[in-house]
PLY file of the C-alpha trace (Angstrom):
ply
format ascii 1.0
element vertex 222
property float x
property float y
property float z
element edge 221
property int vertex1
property int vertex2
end_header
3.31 1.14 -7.72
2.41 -2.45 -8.78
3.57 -5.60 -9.97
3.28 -9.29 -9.17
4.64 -12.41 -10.82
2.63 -14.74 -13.23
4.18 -17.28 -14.97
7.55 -16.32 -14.58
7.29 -12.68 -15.88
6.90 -9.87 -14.13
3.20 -7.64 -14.17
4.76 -4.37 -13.68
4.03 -0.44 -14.75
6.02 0.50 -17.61
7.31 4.02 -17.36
8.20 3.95 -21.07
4.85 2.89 -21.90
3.11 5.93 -20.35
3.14 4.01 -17.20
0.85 1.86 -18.11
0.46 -2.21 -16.54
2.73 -4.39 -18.90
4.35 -7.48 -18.84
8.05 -7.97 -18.61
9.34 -11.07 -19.81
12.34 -12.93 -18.35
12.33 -15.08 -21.80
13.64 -13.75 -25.45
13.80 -16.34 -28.36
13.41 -19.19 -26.01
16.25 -17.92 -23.47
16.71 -16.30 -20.31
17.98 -12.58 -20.56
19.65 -13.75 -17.44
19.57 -14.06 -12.99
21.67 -13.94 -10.36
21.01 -16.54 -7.48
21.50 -16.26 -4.09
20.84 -19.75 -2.00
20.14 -19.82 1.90
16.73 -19.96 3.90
14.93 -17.16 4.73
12.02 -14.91 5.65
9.87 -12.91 3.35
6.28 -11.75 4.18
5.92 -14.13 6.82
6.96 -16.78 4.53
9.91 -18.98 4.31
12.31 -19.31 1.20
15.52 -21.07 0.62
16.99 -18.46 -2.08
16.22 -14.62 -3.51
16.48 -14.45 -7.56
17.38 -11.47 -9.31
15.87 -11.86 -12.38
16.19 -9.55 -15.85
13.56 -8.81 -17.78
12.45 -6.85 -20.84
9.19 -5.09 -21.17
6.81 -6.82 -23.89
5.34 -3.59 -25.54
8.26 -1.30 -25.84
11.68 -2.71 -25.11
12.72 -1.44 -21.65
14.88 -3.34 -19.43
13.78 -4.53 -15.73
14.91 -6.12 -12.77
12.47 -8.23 -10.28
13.33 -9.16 -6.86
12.04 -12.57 -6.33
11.88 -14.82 -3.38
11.41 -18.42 -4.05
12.03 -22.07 -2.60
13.40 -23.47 -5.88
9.80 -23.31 -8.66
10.41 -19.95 -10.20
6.26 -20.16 -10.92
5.99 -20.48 -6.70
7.18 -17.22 -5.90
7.00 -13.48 -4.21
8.24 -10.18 -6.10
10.02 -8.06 -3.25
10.75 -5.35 -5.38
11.33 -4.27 -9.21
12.78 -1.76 -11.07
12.24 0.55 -13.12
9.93 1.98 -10.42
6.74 3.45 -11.81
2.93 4.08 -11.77
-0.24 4.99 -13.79
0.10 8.41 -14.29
-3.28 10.29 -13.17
-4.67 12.09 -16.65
-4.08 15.79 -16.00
-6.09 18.51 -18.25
-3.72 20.46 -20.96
-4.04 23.86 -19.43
-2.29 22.99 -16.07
0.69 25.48 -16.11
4.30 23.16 -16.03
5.56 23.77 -12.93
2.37 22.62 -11.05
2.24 19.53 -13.32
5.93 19.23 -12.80
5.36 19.06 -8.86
2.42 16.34 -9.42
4.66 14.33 -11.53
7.14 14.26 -9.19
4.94 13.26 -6.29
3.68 10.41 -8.42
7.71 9.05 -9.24
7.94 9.51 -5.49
5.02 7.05 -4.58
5.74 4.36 -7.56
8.87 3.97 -5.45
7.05 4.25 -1.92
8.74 6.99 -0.73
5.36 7.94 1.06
5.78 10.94 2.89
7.42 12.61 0.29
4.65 12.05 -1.84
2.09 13.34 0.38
4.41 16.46 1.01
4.61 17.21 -2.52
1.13 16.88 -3.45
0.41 19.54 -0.29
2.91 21.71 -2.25
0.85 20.84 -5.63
-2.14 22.02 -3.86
-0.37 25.27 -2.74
0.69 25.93 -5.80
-2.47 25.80 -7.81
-4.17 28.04 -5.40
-1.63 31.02 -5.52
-1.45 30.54 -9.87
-5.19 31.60 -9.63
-4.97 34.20 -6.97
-5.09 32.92 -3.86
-1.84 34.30 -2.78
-2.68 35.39 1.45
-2.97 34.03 4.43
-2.42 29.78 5.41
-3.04 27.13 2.88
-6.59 26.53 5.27
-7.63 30.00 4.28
-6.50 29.68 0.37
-8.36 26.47 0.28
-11.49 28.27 1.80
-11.41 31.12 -0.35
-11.65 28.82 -3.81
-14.52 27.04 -1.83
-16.34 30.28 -0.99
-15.50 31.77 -4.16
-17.15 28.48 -6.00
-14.69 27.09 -7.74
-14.37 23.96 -5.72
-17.30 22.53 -3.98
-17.94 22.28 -0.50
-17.40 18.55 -0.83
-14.20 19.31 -3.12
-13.07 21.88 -0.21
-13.16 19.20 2.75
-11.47 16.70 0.86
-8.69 19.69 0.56
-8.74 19.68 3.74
-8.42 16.35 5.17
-6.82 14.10 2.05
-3.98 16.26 1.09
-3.42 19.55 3.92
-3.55 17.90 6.62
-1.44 14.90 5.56
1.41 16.93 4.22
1.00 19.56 7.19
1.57 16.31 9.53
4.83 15.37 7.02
5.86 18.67 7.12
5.38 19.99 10.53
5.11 17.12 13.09
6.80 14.16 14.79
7.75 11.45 12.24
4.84 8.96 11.69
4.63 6.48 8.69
1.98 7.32 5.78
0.48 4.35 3.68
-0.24 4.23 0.46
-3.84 4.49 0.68
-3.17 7.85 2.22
-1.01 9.51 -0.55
-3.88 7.55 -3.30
-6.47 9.52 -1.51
-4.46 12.63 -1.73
-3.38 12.02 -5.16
-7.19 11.29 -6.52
-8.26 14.67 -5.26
-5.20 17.13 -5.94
-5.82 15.69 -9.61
-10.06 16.43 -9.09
-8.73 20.25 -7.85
-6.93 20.79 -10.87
-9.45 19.52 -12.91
-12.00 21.95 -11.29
-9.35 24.40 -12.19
-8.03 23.47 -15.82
-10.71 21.87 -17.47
-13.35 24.61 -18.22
-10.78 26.94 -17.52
-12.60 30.30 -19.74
-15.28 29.72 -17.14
-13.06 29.32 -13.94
-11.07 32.58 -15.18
-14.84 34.44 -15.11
-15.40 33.71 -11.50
-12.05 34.51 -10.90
-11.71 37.75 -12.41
-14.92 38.47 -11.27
-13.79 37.79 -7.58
-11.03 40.31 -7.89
-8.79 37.28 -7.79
-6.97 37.18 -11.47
-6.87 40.62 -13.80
-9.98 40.80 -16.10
-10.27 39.70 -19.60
0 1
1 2
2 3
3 4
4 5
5 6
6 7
7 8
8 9
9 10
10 11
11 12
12 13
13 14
14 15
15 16
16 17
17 18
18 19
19 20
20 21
21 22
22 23
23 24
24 25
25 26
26 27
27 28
28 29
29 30
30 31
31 32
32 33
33 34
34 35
35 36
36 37
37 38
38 39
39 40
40 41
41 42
42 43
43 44
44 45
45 46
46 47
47 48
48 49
49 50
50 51
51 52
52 53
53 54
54 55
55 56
56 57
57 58
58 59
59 60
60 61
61 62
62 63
63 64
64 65
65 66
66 67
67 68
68 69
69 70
70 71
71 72
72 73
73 74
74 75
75 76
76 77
77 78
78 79
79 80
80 81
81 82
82 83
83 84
84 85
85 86
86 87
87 88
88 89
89 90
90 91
91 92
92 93
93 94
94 95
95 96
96 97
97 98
98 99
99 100
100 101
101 102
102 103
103 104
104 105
105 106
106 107
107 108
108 109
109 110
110 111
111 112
112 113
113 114
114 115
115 116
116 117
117 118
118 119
119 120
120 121
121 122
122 123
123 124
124 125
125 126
126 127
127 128
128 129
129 130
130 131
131 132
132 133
133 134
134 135
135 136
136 137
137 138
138 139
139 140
140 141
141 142
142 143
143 144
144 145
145 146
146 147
147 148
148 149
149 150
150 151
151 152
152 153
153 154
154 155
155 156
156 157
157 158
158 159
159 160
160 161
161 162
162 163
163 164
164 165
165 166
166 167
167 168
168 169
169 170
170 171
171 172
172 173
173 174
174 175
175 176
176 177
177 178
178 179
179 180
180 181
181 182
182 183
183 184
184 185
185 186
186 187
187 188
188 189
189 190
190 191
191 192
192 193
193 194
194 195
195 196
196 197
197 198
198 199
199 200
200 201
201 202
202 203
203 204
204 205
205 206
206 207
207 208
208 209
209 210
210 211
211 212
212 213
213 214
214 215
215 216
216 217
217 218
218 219
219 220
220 221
């Protein structure tokens, strides 16, 4: 999730653009698509304002509609984005071979954290995790010991293995199991870059992966 406000549009991801950074305008043909204005002072990021804009806008490459947030003290080009829909984020590049569901569960973390809905994200990409290592046979004992197994078995690297451990497990075991505490956004990233590595080590040379694990006893020969 990421936007900010230059010259009176709004740098945003596009979700109908592959969710790629594009820039929605609040101008078509020379005219506003339109705002709604709502005057008295304020706070806003430690800053002071005298009125919030809601602002429509229209993304530049394909089309889609949008609506900023904006906090300002009258200049439109002097302002702060609070929010803007539609939420959305640069989706991480996933190899083709990653069965749906797992993708599905990825995806789904990533819609969760363009909106900031952090813990959810971070449980979600624990469950991604989960999931990836029971599809190739890793089906006993505690996610710890699944994770350990692909590590011993080689398939993820030692380095690859810790990173398991203490970017995505133990964040959504602390989601999942403990006493509510916030999660930031740097923490679901972290655990976002590396449950998209793991599938990776997975997916992308998967006729070698499927070797080691049918030679592991782990998947049926083939």
């Amino acid at each position: 999730m990421s936007y900010k406000f230059k010259n009176g549009n709004v740098v945003a991801n596009c979700p109908d653009c592959g969710g790629a950074m594009s820039t929605f305008e609040r101008l078509g043909e020379g005219r506003e698509f339109g705002s709604v204005i709502r005057n008295g002072p304020h706070s806003f990021s430690n800053r002071s304002f005298s009125r919030a804009v809601y602002i429509l806008t229209r993304c530049a490459g394909c089309g889609r509609g949008g609506l900023a947030t904006v906090h300002d003290t009258g200049n439109i080009n002097d302002s702060l984005v609070e929010e803007f829909f539609p939420f959305s984020i640069d989706a991480a590049r996933l190899p083709s071979g990653v069965p749906a569901g797992i993708e599905q569960e990825f995806r789904e973390a990533e819609r969760c954290a363009s909106f900031g809905a952090w813990r959810a994200a971070s449980a979600l990409l624990r469950s991604t995790l989960e999931k990836t290592l029971k599809a190739n046979g890793y089906t006993t004992g505690s996610l710890a010991a699944k994770i350990d197994g692909a590590g011993a078995d080689g398939v993820i690297t030692e380095a690859r293995k810790k990173k398991a451990h203490e970017e995505i497990r133990v964040l959504g075991n602390d989601v999942l199991h403990d006493e509510w505490q916030p999660v930031t956004a740097e923490d679901v990233e972290a655990a976002r870059h590396f449950a998209q590595r793991i599938l990776e080590d997975f997916y992308d040379d998967r006729a070698s992966v499927v070797a080691i694990l049918s030679a592991k006893n782990r998947l049926p020969a083939k």
